[in-house]
C-alpha positions in Angstrom: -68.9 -376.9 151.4 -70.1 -378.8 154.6 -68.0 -377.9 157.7 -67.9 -380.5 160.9 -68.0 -377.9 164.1 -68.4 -380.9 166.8 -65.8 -381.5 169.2 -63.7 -378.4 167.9 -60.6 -378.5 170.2 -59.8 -375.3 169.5 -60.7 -371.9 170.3 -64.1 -370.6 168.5 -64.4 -367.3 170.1 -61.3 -366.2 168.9 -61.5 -367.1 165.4 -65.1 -367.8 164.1 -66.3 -370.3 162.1 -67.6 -368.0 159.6 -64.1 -366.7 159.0 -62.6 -370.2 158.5 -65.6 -370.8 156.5 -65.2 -368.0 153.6 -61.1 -368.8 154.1 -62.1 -372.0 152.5 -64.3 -370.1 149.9 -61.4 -367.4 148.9 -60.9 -367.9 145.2 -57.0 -367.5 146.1 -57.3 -370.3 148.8 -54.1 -372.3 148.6 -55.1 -375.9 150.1 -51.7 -378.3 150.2 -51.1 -382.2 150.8 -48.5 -383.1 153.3 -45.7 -385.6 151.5 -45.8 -388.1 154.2 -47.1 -391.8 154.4 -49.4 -393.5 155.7 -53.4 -393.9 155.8 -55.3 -391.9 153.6 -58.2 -391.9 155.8 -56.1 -390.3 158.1 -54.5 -387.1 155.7 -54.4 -383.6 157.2 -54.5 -381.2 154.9 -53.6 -377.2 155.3 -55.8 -374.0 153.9 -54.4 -370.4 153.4 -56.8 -368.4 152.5 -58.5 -365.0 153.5 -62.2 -364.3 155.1 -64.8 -361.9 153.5 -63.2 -359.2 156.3 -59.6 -359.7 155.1 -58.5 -361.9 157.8 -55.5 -364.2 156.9 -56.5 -367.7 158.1 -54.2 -371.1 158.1 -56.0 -374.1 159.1 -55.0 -377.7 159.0 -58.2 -379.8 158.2 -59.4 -383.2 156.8 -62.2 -384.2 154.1 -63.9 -387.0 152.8 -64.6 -384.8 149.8 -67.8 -384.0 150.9 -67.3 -382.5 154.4 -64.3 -380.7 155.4 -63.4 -380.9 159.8 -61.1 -378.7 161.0 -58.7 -379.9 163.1 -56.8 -376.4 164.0 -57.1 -373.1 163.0 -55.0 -369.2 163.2 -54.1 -366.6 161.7 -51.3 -366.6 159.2 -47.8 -365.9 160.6 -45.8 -362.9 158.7 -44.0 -365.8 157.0 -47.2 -367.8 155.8 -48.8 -364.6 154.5 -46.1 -363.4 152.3 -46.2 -366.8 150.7 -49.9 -366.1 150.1 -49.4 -363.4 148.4 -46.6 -364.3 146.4 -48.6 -367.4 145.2 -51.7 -365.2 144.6 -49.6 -362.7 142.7 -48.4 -365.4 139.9 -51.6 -366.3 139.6 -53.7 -363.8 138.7 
């Protein structure tokens, strides 16, 4: 995967890149399509997935299939990380 750091508007030092990075890689990632209209150029699309460390990361991102730019990233809220691991849980 090819990540897009420039122009980031959102804080690095708090959550590296690396971490986003392997959340992408997590072979239990969960990446979802909004149902909304409109240009497809223009799609946001949202990751849940984990880092190497452990660290629970939901980030809202774009891709032209061959690089992704995220647009915002954080760590999963109680309510996001349950649903994680409730997804990850049927599938294995």
């Amino acid at each position: 995967m090819d990540f897009d750091w420039i122009g980031v508007t959102f804080n690095l030092t708090k959550l590296p890149p690396k971490d986003i990075e392997e959340s992408f890689e997590d072979p239990f990632s969960i990446k979802l399509l909004p149902d909304e209209d409109g240009d497809s150029s223009e799609t946001r699309y949202y990751n849940f997935g984990k880092s190497l460390g452990g660290r629970a990361i939901f980030a809202v991102f774009w891709t032209d299939g061959k690089r992704y730019r995220v647009i915002f990233a954080r760590d999963m809220s109680n309510g996001e990380h349950d649903f994680f691991e409730r997804t990850k849980a049927v599938e294995a």
